[in-house]
C-alpha positions as CSV (number, residue, x, y, z in Angstrom):
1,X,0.0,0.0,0.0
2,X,1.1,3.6,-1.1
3,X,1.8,6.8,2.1
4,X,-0.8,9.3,1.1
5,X,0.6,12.2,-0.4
6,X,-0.6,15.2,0.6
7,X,1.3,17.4,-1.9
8,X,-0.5,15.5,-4.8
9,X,-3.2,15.2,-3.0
10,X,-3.8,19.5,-2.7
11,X,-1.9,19.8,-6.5
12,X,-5.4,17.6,-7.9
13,X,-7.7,19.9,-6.2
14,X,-7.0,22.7,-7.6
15,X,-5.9,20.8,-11.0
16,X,-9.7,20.2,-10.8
17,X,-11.0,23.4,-9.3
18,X,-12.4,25.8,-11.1
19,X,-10.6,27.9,-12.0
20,X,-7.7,25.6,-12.6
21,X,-4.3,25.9,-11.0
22,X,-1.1,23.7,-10.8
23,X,0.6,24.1,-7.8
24,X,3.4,22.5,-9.0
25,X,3.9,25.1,-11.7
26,X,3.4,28.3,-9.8
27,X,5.9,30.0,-7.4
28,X,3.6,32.8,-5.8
29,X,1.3,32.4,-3.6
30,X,-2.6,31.8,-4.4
31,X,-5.7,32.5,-2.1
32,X,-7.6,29.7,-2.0
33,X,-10.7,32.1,-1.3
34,X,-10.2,32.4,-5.4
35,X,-10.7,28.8,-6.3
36,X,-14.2,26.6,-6.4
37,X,-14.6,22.6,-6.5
38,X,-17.2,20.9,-7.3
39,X,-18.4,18.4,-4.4
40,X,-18.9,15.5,-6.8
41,X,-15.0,16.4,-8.2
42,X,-13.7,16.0,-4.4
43,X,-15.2,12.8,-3.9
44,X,-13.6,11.6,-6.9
45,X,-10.1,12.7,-5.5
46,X,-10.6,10.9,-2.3
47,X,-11.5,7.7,-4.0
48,X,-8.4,8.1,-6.2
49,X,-6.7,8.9,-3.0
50,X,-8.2,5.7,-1.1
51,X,-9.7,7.8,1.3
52,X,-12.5,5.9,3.4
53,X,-15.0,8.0,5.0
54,X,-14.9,7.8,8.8
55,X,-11.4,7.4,9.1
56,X,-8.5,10.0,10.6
57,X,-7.6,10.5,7.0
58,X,-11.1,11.6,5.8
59,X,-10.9,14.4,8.8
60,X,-7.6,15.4,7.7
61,X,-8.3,16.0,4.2
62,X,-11.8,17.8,5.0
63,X,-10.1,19.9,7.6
64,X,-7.5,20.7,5.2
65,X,-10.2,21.9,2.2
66,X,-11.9,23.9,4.5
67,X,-9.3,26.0,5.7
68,X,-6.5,26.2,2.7
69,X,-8.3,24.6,-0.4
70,X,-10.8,26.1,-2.8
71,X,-14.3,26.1,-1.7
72,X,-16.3,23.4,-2.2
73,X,-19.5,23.8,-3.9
74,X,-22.7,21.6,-5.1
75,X,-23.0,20.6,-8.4
């Protein structure tokens, strides 16, 4: 079994955000406050990411979205 990776982990959600950003191309700073992701595209990232609900991970990587990723939003 794979380590999560949190670095590729935040780099796909704003890949997928809207707009789209690669973190792994940009040197400045961003404001997350700037970025939107669909709820449906975050569930697909944690599946890719083997992220079971209910489990430490899940709270890290919600905890994380809501205070430095881009905003989630309903489809």
């Amino acid at each position: 079994m794979e380590s999560f990776n949190a670095n590729e982990f935040a780099r796909q959600c704003y890949l997928r955000s809207e707009p789209s950003v690669d973190l792994d191309a940009i040197e400045a700073p961003i404001d997350c406050r700037d970025y939107r992701l669909k709820t449906s595209e975050y569930d697909k990232i944690l599946e890719e990411f083997d992220v079971k609900p209910g489990t430490n991970l899940m709270g890290q990587c919600n905890m994380w979205v809501l205070c430095s990723g881009p905003k989630l939003v309903e489809d």
